[in-house]
C-alpha positions as CSV (number, residue, x, y, z in Angstrom):
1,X,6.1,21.5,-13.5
2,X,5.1,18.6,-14.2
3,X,7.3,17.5,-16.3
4,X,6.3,14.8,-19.0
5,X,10.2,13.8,-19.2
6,X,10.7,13.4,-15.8
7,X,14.6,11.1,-15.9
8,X,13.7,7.8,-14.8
9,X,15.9,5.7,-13.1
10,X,16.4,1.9,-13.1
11,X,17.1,0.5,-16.7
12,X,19.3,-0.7,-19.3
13,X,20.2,-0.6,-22.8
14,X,19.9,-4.2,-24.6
15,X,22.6,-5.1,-26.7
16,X,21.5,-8.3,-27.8
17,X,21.1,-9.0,-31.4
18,X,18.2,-8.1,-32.8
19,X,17.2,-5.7,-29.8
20,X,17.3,-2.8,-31.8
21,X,18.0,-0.1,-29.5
22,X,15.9,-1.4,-26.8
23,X,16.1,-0.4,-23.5
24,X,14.8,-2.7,-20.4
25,X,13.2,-1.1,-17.2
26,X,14.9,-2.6,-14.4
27,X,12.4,-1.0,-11.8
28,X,10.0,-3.8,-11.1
29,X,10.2,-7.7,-12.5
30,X,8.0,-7.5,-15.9
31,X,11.3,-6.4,-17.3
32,X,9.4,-4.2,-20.0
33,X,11.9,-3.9,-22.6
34,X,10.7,-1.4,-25.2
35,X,11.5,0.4,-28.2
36,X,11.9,4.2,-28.7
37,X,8.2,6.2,-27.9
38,X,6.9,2.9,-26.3
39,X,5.6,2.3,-22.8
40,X,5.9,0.3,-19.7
41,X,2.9,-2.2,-18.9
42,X,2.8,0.3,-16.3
43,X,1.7,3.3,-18.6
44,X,3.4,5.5,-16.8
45,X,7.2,4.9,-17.4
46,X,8.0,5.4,-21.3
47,X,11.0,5.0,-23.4
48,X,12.2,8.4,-25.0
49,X,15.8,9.5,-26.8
50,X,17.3,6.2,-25.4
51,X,16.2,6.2,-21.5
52,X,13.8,5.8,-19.2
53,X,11.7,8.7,-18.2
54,X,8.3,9.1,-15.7
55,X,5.3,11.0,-17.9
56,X,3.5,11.7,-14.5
57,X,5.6,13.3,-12.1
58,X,3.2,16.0,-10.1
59,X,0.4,15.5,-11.2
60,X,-2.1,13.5,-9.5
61,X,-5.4,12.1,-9.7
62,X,-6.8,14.0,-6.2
63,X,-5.6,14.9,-2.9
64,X,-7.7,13.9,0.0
65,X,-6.8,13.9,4.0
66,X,-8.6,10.2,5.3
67,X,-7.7,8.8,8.6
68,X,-4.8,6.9,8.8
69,X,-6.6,3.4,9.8
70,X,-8.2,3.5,6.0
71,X,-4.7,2.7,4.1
72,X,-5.2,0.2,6.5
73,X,-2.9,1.1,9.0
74,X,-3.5,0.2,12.6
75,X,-0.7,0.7,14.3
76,X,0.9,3.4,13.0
77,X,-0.1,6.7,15.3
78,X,-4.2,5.7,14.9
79,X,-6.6,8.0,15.3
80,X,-4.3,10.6,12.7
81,X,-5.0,12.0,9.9
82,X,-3.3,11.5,6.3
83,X,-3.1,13.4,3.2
84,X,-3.6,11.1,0.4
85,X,-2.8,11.2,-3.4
86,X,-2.2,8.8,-6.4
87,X,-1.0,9.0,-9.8
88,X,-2.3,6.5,-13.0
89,X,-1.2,3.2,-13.6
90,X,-0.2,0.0,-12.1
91,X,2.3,-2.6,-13.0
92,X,0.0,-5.4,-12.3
93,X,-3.0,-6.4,-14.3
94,X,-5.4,-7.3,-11.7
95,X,-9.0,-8.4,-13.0
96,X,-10.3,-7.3,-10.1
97,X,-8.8,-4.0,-9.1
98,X,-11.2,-2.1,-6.7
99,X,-9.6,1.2,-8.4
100,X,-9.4,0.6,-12.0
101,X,-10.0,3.6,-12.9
102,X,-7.4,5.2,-11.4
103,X,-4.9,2.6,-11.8
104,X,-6.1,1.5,-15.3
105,X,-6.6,5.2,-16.8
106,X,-4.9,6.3,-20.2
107,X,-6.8,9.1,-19.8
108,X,-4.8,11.8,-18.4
109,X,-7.6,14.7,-17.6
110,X,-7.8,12.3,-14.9
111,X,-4.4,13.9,-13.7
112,X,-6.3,16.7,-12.8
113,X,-4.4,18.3,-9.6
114,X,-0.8,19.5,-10.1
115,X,1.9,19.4,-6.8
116,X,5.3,20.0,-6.6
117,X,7.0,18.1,-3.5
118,X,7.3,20.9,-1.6
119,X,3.4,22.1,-1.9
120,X,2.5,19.0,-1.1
121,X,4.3,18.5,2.3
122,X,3.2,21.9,3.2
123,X,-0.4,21.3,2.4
124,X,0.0,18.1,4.9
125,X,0.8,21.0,7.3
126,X,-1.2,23.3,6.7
127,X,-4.1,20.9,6.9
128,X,-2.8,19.2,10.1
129,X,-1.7,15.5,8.5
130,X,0.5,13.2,10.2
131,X,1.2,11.5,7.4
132,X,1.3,11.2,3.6
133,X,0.5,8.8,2.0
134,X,1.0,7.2,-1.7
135,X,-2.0,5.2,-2.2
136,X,-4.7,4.4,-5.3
137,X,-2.1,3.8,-7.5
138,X,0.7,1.6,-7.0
139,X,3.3,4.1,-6.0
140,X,7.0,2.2,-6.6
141,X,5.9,3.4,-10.4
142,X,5.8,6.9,-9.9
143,X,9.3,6.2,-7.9
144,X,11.6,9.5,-8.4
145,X,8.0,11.6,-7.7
146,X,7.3,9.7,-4.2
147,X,10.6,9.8,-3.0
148,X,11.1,13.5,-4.0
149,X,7.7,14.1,-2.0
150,X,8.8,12.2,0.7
151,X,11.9,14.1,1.0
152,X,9.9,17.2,1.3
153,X,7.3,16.0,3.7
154,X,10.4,14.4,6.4
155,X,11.9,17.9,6.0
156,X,8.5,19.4,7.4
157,X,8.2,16.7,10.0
158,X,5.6,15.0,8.2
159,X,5.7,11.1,7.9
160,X,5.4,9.0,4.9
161,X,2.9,5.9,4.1
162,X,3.3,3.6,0.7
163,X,-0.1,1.6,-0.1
164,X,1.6,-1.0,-2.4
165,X,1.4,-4.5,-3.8
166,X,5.3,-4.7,-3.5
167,X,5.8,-5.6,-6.9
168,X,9.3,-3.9,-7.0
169,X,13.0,-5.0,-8.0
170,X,15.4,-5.6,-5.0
171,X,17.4,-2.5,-5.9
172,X,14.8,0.4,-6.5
173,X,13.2,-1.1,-3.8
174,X,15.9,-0.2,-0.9
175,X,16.1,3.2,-2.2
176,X,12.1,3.9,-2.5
177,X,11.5,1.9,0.9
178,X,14.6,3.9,2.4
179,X,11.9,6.9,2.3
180,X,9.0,5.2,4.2
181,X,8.1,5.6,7.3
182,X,4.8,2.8,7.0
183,X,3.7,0.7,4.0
184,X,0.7,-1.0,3.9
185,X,1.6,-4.3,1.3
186,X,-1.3,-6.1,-1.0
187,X,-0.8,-9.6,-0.6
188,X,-2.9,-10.6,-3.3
189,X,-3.1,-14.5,-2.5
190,X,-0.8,-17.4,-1.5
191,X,-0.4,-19.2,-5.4
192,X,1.8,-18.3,-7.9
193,X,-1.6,-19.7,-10.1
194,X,-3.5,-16.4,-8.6
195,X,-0.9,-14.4,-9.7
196,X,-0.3,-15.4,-12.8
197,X,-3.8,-15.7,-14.0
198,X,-5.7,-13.2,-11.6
199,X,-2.3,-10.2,-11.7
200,X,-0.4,-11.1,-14.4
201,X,2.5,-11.1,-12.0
202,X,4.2,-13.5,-9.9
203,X,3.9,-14.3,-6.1
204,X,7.8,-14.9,-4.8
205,X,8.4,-11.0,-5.4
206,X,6.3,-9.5,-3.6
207,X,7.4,-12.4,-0.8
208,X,10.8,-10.9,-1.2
209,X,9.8,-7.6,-0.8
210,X,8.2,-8.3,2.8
211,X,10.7,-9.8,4.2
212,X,12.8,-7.1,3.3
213,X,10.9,-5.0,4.6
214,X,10.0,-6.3,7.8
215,X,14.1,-8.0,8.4
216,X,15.9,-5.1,6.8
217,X,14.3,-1.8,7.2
218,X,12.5,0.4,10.0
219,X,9.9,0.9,7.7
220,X,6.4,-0.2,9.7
221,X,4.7,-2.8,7.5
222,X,1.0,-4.1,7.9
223,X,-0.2,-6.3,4.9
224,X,-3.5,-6.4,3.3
225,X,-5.3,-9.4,1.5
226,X,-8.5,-9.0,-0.1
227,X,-10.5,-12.2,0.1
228,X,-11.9,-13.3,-3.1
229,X,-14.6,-16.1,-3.3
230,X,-13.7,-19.3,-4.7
231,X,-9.9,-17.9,-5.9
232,X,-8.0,-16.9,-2.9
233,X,-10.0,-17.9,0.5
234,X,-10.0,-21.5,0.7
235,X,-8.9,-22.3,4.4
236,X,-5.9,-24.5,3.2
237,X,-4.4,-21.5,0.7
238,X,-5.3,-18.8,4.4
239,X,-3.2,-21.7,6.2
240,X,0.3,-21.5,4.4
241,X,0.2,-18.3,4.1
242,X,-0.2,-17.1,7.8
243,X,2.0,-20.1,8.5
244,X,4.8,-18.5,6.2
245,X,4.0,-14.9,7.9
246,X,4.8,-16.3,11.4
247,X,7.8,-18.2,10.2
248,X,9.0,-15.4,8.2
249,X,7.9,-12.0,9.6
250,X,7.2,-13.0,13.0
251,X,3.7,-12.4,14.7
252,X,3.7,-9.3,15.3
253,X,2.5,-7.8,11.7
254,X,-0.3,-7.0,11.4
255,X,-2.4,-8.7,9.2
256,X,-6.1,-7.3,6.8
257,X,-8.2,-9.5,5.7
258,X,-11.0,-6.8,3.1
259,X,-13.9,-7.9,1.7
260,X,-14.6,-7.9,-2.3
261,X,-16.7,-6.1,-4.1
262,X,-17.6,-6.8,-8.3
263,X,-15.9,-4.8,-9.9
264,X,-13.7,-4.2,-13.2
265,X,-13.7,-7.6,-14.8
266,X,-14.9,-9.5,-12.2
267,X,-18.6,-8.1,-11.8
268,X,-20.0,-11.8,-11.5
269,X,-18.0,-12.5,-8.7
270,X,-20.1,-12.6,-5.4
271,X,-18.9,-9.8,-2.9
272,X,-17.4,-11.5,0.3
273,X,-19.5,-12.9,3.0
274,X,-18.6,-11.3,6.4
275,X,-18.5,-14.9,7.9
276,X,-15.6,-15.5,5.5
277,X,-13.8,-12.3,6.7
278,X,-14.6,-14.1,10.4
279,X,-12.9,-17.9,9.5
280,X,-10.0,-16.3,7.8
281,X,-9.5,-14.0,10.8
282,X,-9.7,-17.0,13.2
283,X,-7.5,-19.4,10.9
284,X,-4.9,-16.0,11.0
285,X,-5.3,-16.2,14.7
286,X,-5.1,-20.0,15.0
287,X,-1.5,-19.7,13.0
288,X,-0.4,-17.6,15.9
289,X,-0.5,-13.8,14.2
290,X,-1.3,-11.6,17.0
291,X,-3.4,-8.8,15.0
292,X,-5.5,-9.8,12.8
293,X,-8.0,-7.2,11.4
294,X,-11.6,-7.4,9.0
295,X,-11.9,-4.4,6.8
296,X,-14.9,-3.3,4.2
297,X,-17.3,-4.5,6.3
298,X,-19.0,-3.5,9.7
299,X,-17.4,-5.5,12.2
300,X,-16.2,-3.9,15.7
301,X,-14.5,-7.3,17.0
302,X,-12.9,-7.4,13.5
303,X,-11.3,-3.8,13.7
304,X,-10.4,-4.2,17.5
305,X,-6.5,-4.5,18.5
306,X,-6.3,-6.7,21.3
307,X,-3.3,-7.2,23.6
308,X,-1.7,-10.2,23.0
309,X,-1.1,-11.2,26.3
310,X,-3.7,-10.3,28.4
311,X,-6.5,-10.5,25.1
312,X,-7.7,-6.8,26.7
313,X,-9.4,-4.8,23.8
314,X,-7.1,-2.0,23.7
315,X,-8.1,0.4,20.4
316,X,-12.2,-0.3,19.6
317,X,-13.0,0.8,16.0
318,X,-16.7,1.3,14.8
319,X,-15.5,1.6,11.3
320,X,-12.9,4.4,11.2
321,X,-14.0,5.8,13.7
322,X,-12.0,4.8,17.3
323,X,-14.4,4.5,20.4
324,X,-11.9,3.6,23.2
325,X,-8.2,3.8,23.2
326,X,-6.6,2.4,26.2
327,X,-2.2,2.1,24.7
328,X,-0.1,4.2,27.1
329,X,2.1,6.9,25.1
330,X,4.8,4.3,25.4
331,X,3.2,2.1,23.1
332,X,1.8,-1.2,26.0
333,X,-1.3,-1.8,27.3
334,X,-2.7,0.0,29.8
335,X,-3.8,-3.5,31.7
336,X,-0.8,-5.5,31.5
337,X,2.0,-3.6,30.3
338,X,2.8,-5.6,27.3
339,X,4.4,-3.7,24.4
340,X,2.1,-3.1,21.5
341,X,4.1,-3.4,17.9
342,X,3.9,-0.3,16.0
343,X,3.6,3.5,16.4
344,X,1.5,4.9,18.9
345,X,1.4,8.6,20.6
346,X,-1.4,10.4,22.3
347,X,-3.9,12.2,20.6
348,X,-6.9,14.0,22.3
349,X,-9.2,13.7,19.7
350,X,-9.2,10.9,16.9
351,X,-10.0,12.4,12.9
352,X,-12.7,9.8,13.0
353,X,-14.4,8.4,9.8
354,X,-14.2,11.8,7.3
355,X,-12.5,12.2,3.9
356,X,-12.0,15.6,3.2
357,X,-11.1,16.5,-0.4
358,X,-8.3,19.2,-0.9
359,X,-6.5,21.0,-3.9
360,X,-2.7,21.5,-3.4
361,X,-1.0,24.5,-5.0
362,X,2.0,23.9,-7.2
């Protein structure tokens, strides 16, 4: 511990002629078929003696408890406190990834902290978490490592929280989602064009994986899209895709719109205006999704859930931090009685806008 031949599962030999030996990772759709000592786009997932194995179970790049509405999740228990962690690596190629250098490293000193499942759900104890959460890097890569540490954290009572652009096969999907409690899901854009020239991936996946998600599981799903000037924000791209979230989902998930920032390979990229967060929140609205949040920005009436039926501002967020909270522990609003969707229980005291770095023992 750790291991750098972690068995991986999810892949195949190639028989094909002139395949040579390969194998093909079956966990995500690149497909990566690769020869003895290679790796996966990913980095993380390499072929060695003729399988698949996973060169980063426990070890991480940092462990830090952050309040549960930062993954973003707002309606899964707010006002809690999660420990967070990543790996390396990412199986998309985003040009604008706002952690590239986690996500992008082939440097592994960067894997500084070491954790075996079971030190890490008794850390999230110990420290008073909620939650746990996979997050900076994509974590359906580091697969057999997240659900071994989710294991460990349900045995302890702990819940479990994926931060994850859903880039995953149908298969290793139902196992790794099988061990979730809450994702939050990157919804990049609404083209297969932004995809495949911003991601180097393709949109109908990660489609798939929603609905799966939100038709198929009891894992709590809120979806994320980071508005990019002049690639992913024009009002008609917002308007089929909330259209195809209320068709497909229903309106009940909630729904991020997060400003930009330049970064990575996209430093001459204007950050997002705050009025843009506002139309795309209203066109979100207009569609008929019933929360609809603004994130990386200051914007109270952006972070506020509202009850759907009565329009009563129900959970008022000043950032991270929650000023009023007014859902009964049975999940409605406390003016109307209409049932909130999601997770809520009572708390007396929110963890408010902190992040507190921690080191986990093996």
């Amino acid at each position: 511990m750790p291991n750098e031949h972690y068995p991986g599962r999810y892949w195949h030999r190639l028989d094909g002629e002139g395949d040579n030996g390969r194998i093909q990772c079956d966990l995500c759709p690149r497909d990566c078929k690769l020869h003895d000592g290679q790796r996966g786009l990913c980095f993380v997932r390499k072929c060695e003696n003729g399988g698949i194995v996973l060169t980063t179970y426990g070890r991480s790049s940092g462990f830090c408890i952050d309040p549960i509405e930062k993954k973003p999740l707002n309606h899964f228990y707010p006002g809690t406190s999660v420990l967070s962690f990543g790996t390396a690596g990412c199986n998309l190629a985003c040009n604008y990834c706002q952690n590239w250098d986690i996500s992008k490293s082939r440097e592994w000193d960067r894997l500084c902290d070491e954790a075996s499942p079971e030190a890490l759900a008794k850390a999230a104890v110990k420290h008073g978490c909620r939650s746990a959460a996979f997050t900076y890097n994509d974590p359906v890569i580091f697969l057999e490592y997240a659900v071994d540490c989710a294991r460990a954290c349900h045995e302890l009572g702990i819940n479990t929280v994926a931060v994850t652009a859903g880039y995953i096969h149908p298969e290793p999907a139902r196992e790794f989602f099988a061990h979730m409690d809450a994702a939050n899901v990157g919804l990049k854009g609404f083209s297969e064009e932004f995809y495949h020239k911003l991601c180097a991936g393709h949109l109908q996946p990660v489609l798939d994986t929603l609905e799966y998600l939100v038709k198929e599981t009891d894992c709590w799903t809120e979806i994320t899209t980071l508005l990019i000037p002049g690639h992913n924000d024009s009002d008609e791209e917002l308007k089929r895709m909330c259209d195809w979230l209320v068709e497909h989902l229903g309106a009940d998930v909630p729904l991020h719109f997060s400003a930009f920032h330049p970064d990575y390979k996209m430093v001459d990229v204007p950050s997002t205006p705050q009025a843009a967060l506002t139309r795309a929140r209203e066109i979100a609205i207009n569609a008929g999704l019933h929360y609809v949040y603004t994130g990386n920005v200051h914007d109270t009436s952006g972070a506020t859930t509202h009850c759907p039926a009565c329009n009563a501002p129900l959970i008022v967020r000043d950032w991270y931090e929650i000023l009023d909270y007014r859902v009964t522990d049975e999940g409605r609003c406390s003016d109307c009685g209409h049932a909130i969707a999601g997770h809520f229980e009572h708390f007396t005291e929110a963890f408010g806008n902190r992040r507190i770095p921690v080191r986990v023992s093996i």
